[in-house]
The first five atom37 places (N, CA, C, CB, O) and aatype in JSON, in Angstrom:
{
  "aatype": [20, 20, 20, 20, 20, 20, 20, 20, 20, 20, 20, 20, 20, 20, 20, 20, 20, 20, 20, 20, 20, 20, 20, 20, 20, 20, 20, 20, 20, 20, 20, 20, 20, 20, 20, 20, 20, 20, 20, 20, 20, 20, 20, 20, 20, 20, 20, 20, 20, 20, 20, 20, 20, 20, 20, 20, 20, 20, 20, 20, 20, 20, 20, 20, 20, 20, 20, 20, 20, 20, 20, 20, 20, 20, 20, 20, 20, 20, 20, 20, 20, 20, 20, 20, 20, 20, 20, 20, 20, 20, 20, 20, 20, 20, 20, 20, 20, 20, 20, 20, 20, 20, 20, 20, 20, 20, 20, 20, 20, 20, 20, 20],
  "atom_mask": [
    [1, 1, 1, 1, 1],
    [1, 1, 1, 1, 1],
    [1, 1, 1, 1, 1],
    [1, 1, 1, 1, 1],
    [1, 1, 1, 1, 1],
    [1, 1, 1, 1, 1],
    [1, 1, 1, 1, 1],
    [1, 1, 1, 1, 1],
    [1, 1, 1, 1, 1],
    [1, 1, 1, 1, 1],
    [1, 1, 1, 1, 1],
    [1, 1, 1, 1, 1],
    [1, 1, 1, 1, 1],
    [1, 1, 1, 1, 1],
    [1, 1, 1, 1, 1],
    [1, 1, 1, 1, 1],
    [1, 1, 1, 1, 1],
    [1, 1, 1, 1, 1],
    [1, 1, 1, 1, 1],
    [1, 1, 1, 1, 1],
    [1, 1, 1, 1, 1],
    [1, 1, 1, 1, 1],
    [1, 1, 1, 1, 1],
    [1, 1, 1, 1, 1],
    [1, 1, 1, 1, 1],
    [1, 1, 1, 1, 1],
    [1, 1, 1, 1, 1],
    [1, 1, 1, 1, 1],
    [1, 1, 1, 1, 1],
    [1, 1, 1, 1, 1],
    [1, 1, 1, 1, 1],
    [1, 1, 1, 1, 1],
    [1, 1, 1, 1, 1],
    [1, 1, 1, 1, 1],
    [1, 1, 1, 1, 1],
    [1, 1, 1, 1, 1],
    [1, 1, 1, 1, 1],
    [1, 1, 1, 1, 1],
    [1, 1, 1, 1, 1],
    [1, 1, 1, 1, 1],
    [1, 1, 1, 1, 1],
    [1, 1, 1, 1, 1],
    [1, 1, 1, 1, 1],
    [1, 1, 1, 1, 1],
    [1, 1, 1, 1, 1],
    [1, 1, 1, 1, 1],
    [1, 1, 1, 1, 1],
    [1, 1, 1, 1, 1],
    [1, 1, 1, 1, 1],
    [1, 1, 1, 1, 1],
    [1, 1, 1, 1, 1],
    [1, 1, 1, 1, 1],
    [1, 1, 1, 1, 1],
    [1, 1, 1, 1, 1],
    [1, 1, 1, 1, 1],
    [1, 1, 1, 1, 1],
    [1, 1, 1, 1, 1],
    [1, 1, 1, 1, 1],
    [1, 1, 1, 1, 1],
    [1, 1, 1, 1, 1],
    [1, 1, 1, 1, 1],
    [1, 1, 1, 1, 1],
    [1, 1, 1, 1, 1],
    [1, 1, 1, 1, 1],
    [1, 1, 1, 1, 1],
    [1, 1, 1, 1, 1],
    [1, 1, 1, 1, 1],
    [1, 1, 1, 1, 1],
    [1, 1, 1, 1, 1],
    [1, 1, 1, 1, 1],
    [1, 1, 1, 1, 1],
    [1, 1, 1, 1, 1],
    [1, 1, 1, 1, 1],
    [1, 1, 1, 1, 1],
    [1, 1, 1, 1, 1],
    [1, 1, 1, 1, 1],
    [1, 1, 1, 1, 1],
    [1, 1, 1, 1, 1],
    [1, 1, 1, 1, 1],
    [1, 1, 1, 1, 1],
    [1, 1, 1, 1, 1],
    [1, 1, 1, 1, 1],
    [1, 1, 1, 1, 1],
    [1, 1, 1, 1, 1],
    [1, 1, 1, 1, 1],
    [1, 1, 1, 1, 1],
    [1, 1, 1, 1, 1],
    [1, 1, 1, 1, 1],
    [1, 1, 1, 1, 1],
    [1, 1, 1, 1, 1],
    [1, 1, 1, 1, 1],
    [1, 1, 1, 1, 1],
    [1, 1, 1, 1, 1],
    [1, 1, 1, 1, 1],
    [1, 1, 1, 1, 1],
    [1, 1, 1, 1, 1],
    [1, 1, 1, 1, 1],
    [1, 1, 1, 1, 1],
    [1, 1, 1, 1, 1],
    [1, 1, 1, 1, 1],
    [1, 1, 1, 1, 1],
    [1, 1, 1, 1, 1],
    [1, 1, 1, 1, 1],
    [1, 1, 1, 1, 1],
    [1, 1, 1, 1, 1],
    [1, 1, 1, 1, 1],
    [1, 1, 1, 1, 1],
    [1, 1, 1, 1, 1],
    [1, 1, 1, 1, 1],
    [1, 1, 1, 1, 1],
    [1, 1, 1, 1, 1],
    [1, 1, 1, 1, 1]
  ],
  "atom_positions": [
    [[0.83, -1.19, 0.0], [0.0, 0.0, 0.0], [0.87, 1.26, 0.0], [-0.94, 0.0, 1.21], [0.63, 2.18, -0.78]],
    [[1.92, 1.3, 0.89], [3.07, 2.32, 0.85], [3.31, 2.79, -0.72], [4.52, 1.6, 1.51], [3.14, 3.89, -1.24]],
    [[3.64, 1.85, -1.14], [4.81, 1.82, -2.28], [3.39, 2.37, -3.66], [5.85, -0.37, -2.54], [3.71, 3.1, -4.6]],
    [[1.8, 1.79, -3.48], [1.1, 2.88, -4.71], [0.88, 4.36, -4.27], [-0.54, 2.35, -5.19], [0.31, 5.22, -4.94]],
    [[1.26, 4.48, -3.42], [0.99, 6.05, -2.68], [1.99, 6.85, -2.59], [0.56, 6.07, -1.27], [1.81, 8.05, -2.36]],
    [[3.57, 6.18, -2.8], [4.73, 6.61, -3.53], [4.68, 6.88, -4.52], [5.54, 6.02, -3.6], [5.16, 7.93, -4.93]],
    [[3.87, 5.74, -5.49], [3.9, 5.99, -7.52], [2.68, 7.18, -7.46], [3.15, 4.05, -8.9], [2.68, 8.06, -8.32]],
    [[2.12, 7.16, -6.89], [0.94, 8.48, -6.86], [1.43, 9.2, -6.81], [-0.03, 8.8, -6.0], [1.42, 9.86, -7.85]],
    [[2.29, 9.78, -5.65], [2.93, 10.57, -5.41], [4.12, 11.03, -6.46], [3.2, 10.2, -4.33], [4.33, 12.24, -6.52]],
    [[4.83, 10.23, -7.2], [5.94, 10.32, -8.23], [5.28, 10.4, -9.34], [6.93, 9.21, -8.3], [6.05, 10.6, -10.27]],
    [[3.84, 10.31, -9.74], [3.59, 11.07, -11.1], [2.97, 11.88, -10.54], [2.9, 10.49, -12.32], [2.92, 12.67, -11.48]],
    [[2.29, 12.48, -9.56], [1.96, 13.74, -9.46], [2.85, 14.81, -9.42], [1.33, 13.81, -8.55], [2.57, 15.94, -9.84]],
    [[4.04, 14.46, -8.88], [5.28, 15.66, -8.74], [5.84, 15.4, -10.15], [6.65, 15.42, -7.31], [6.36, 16.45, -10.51]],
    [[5.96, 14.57, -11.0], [6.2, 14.39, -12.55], [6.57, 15.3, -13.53], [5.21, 14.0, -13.07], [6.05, 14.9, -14.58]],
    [[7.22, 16.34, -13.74], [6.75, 17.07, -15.36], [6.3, 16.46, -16.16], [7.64, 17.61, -16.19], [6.37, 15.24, -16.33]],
    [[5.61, 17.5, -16.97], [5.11, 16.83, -18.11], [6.05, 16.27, -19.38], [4.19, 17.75, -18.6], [5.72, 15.63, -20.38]],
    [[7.85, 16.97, -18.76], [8.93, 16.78, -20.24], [8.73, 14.3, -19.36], [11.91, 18.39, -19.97], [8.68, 13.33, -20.11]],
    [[8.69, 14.25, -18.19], [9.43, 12.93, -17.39], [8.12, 12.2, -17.72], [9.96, 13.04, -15.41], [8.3, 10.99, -17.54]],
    [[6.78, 12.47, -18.15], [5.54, 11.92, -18.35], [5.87, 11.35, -19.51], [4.36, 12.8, -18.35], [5.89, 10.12, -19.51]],
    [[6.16, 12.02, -20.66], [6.59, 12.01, -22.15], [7.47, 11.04, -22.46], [7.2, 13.22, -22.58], [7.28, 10.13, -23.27]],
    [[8.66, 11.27, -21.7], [9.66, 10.21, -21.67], [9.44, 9.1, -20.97], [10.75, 10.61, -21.24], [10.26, 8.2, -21.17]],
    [[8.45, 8.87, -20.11], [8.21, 6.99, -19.53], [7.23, 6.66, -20.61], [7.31, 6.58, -17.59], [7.2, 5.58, -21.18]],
    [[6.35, 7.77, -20.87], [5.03, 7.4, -22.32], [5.91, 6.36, -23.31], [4.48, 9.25, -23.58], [5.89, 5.15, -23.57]],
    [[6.53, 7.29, -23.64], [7.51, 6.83, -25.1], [8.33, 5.5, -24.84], [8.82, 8.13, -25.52], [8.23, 4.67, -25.74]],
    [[9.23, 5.13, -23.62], [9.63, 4.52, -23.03], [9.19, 3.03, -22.97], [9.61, 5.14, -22.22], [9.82, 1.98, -23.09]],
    [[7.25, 3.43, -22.65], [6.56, 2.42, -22.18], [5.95, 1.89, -23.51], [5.56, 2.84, -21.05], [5.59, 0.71, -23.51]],
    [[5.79, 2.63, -24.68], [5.7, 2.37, -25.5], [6.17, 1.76, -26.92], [5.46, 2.87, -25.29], [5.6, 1.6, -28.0]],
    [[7.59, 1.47, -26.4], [8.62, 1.01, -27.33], [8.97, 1.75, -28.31], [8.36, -0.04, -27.87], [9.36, 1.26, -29.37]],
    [[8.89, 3.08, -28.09], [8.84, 4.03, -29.43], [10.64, 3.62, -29.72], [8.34, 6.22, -29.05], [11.5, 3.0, -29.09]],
    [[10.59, 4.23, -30.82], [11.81, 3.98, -31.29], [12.43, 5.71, -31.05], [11.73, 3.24, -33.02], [11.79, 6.75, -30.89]],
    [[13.96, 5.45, -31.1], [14.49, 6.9, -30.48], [14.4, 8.06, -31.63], [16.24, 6.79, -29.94], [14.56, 9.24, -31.34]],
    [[14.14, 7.65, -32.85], [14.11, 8.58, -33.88], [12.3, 8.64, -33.93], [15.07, 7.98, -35.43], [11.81, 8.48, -35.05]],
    [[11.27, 8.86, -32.72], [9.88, 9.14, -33.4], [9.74, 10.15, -33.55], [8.79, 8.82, -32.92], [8.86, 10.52, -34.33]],
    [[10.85, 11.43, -32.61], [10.31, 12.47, -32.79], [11.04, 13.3, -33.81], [10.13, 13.0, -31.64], [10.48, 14.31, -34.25]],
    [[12.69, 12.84, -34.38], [13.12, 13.29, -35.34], [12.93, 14.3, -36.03], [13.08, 12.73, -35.82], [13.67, 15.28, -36.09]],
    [[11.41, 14.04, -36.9], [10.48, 14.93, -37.73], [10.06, 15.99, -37.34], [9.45, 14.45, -38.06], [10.16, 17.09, -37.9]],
    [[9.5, 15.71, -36.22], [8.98, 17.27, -35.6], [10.07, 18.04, -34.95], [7.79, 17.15, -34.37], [9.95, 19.26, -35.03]],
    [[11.27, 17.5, -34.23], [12.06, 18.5, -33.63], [12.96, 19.47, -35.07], [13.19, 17.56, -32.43], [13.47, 20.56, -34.81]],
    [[13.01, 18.93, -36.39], [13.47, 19.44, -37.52], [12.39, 20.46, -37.99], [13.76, 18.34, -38.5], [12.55, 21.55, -38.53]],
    [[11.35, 19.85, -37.66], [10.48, 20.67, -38.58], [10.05, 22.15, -37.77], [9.04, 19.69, -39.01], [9.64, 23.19, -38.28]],
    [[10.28, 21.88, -36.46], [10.51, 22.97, -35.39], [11.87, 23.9, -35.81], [10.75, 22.18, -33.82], [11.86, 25.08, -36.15]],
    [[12.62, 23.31, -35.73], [14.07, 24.26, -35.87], [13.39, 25.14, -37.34], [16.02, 23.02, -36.28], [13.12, 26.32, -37.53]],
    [[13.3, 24.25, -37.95], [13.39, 24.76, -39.75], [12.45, 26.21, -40.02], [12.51, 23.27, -40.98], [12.73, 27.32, -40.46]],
    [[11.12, 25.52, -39.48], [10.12, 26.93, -38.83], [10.58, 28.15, -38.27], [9.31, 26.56, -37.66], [10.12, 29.21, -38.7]],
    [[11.68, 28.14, -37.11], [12.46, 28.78, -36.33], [13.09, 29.63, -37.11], [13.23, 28.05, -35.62], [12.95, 30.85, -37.15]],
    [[13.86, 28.87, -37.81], [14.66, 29.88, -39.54], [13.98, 30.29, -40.37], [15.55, 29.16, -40.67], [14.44, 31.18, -41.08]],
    [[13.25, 30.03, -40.49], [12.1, 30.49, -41.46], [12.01, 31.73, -41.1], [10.69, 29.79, -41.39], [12.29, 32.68, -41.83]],
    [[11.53, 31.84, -39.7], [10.99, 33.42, -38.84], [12.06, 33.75, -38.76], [10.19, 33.58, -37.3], [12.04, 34.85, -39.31]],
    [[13.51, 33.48, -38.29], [14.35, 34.05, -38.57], [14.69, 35.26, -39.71], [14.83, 33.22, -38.58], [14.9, 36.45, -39.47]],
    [[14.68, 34.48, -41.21], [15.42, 34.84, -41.77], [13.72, 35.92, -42.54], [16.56, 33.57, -42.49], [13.81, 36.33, -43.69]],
    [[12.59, 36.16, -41.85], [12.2, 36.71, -42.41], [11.74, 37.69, -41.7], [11.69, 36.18, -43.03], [10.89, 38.55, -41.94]],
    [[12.46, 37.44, -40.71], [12.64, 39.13, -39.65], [14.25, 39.77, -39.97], [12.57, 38.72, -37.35], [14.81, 40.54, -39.19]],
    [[14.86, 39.28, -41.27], [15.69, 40.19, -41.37], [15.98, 40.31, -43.08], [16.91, 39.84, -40.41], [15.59, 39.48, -43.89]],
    [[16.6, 41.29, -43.35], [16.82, 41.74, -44.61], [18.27, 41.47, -44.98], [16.46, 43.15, -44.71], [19.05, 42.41, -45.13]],
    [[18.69, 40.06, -45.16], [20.27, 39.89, -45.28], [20.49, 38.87, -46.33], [21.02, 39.39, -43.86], [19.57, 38.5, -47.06]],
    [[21.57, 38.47, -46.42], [21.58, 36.8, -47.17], [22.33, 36.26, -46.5], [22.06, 36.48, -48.68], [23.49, 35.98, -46.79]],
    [[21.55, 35.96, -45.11], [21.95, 34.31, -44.53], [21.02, 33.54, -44.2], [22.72, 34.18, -43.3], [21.16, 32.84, -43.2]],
    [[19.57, 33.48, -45.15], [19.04, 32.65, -44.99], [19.46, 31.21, -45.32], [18.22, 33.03, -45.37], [18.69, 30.38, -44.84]],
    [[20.26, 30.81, -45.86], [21.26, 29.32, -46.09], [21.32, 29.16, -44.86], [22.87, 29.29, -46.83], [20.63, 28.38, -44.2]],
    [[22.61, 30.31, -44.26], [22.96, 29.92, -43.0], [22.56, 29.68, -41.95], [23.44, 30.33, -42.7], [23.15, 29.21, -40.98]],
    [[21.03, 30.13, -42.13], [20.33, 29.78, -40.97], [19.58, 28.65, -40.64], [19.66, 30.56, -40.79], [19.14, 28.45, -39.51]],
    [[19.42, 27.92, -41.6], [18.5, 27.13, -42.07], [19.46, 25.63, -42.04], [17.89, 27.75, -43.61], [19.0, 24.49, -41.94]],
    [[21.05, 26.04, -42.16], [22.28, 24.9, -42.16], [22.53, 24.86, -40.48], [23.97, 25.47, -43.2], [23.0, 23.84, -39.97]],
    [[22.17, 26.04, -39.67], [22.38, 26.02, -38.33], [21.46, 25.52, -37.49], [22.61, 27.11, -37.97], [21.89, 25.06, -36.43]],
    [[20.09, 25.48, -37.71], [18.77, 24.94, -37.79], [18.76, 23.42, -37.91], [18.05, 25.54, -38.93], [18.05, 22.72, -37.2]],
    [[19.56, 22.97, -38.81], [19.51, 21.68, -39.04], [20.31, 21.01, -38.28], [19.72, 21.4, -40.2], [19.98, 19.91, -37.84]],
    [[21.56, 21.61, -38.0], [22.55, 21.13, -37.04], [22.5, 20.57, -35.92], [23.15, 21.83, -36.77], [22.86, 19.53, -35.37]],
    [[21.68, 21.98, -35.57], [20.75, 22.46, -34.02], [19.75, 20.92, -33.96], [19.35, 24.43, -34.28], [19.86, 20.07, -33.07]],
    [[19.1, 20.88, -34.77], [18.13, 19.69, -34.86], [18.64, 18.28, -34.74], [17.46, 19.75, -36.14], [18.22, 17.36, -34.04]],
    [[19.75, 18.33, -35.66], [21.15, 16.53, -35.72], [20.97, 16.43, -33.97], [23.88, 16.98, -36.42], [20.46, 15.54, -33.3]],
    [[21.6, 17.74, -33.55], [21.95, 17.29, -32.28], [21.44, 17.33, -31.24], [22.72, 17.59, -31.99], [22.01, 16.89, -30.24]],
    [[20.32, 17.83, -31.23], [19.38, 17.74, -30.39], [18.74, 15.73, -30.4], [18.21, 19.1, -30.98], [18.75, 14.95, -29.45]],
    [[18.39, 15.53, -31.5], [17.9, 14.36, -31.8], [18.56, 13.13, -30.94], [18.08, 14.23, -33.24], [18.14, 12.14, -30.34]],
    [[20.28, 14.0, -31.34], [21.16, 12.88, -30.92], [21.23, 12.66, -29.68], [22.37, 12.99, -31.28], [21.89, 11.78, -29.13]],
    [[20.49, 13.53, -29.16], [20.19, 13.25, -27.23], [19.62, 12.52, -26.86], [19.56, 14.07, -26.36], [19.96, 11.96, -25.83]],
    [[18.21, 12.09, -27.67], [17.86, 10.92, -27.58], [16.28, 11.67, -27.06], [18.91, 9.82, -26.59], [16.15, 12.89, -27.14]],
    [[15.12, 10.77, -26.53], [13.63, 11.16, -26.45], [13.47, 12.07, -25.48], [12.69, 10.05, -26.17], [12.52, 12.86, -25.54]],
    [[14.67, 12.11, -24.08], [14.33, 13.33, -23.03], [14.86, 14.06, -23.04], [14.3, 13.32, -21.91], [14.64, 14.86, -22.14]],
    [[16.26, 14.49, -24.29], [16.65, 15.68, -24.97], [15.52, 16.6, -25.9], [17.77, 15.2, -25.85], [15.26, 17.78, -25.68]],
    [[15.01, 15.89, -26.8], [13.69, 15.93, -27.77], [12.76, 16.82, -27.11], [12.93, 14.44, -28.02], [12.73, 18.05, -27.21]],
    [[11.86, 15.95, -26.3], [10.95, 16.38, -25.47], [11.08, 17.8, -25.06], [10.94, 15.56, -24.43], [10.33, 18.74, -25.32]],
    [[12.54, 17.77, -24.13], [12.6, 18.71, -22.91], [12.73, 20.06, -24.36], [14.31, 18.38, -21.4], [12.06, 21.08, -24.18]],
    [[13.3, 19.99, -25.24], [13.67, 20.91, -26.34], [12.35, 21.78, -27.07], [14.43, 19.95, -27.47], [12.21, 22.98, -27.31]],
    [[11.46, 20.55, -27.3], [10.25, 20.58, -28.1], [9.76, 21.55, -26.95], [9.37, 19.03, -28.49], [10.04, 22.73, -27.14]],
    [[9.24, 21.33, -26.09], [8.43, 22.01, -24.71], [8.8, 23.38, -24.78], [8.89, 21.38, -23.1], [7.98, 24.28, -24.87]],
    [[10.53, 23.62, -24.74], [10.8, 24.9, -24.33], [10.74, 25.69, -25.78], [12.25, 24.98, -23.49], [10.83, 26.91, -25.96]],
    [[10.57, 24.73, -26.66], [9.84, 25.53, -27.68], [8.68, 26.01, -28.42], [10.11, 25.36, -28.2], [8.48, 26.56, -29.51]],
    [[7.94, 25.57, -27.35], [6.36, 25.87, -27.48], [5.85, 24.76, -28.23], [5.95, 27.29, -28.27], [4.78, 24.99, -28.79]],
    [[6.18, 24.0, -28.34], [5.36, 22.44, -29.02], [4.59, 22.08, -27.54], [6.81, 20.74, -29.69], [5.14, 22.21, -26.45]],
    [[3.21, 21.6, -27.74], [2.52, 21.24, -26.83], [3.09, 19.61, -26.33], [1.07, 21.41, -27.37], [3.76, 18.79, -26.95]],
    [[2.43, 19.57, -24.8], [2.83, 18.1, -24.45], [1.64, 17.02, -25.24], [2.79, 17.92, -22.55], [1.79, 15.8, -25.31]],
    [[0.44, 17.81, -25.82], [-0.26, 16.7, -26.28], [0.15, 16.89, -28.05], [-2.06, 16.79, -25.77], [-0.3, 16.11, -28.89]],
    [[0.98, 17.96, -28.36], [1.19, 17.37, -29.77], [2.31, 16.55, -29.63], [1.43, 18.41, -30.92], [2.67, 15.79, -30.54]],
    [[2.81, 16.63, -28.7], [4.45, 15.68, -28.19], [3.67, 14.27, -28.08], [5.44, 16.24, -26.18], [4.36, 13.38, -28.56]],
    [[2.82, 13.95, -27.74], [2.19, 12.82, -26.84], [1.62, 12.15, -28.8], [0.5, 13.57, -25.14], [2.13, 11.24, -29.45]],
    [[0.35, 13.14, -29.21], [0.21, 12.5, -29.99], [1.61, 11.85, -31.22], [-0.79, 13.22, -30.35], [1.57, 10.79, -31.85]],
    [[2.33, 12.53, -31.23], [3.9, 12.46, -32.42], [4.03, 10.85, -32.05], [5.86, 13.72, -31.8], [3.88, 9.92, -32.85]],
    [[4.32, 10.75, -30.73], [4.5, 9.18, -30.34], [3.87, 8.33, -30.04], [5.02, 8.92, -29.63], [4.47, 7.28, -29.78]],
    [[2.85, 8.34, -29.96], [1.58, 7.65, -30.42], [1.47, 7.33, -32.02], [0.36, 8.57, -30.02], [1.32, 6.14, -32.29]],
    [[1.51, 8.11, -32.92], [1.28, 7.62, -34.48], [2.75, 7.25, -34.46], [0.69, 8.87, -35.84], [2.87, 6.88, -35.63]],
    [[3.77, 7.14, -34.01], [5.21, 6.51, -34.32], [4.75, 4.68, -34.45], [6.58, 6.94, -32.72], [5.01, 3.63, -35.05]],
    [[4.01, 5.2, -33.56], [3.94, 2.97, -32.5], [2.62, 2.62, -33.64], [2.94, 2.74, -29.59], [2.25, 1.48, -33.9]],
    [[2.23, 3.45, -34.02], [0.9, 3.05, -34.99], [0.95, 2.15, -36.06], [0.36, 4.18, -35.67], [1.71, 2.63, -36.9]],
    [[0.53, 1.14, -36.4], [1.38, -0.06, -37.26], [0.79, 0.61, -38.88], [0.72, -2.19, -36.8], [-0.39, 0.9, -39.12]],
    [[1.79, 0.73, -39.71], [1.31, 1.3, -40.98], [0.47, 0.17, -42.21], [2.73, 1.94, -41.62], [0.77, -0.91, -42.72]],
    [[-0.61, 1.03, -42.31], [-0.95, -0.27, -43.56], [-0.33, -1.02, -44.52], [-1.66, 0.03, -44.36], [0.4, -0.3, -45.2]],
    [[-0.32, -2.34, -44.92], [0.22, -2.84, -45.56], [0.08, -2.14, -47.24], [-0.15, -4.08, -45.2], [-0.99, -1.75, -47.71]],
    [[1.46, -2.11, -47.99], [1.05, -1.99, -49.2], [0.39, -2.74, -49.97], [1.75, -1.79, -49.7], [0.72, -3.92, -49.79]],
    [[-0.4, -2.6, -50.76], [-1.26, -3.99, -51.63], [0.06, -4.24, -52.65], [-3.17, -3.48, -52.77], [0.62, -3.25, -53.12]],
    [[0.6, -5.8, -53.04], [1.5, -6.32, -53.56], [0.8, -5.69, -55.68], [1.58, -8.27, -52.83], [-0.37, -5.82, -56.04]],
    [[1.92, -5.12, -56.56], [2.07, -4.67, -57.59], [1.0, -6.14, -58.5], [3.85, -4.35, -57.85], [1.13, -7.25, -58.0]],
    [[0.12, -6.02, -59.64], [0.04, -7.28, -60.2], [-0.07, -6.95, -61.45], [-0.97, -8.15, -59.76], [-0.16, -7.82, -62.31]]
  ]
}
């Protein structure tokens, strides 16, 4: 009885980045589910960047963006997460991302 009133207690004090990461965890996601969206976040990021200024480094921003993204990724799902969050990505668009990762894709119908 102790010990469910501990786990009560340890997801109530929880963030929502440590919720995300046992979700994913518990779910067998694979470490590249969120890949897509933490790129497609950065890339967005440069986007507004380079169109709040009047220069030509939109390349460069967009090559720094991507970088930013390699290595973030390369942190693995509670690098991701904690990244995504502090960048205004919601915890339920975070939640749903890894949810359709684990989603089994339809089979292709075989060529005849």
């Amino acid at each position: 009885m102790k010990r469910q009133a501990e786990q009560g207690l340890d997801q109530q004090q929880a963030t929502p980045a440590d919720k995300l990461v046992t979700l994913a965890e518990s779910m067998g996601c694979d470490e590249s589910a969120l890949d897509d969206l933490v790129h497609g976040v950065a890339s967005k990021q440069a986007s507004a960047e380079n169109n709040a200024h009047d220069d030509d480094l939109d390349d460069e921003r967009h090559d720094l963006a991507s970088q930013q993204a390699s290595d973030i990724n390369n942190g693995g799902v509670s690098a991701q997460v904690a990244w995504l969050l502090e960048n205004g990505v919601t915890a339920d668009a975070i939640e749903s991302e890894l949810r359709e990762s684990v989603q089994p894709q339809p089979a292709m119908e075989p060529r005849v």
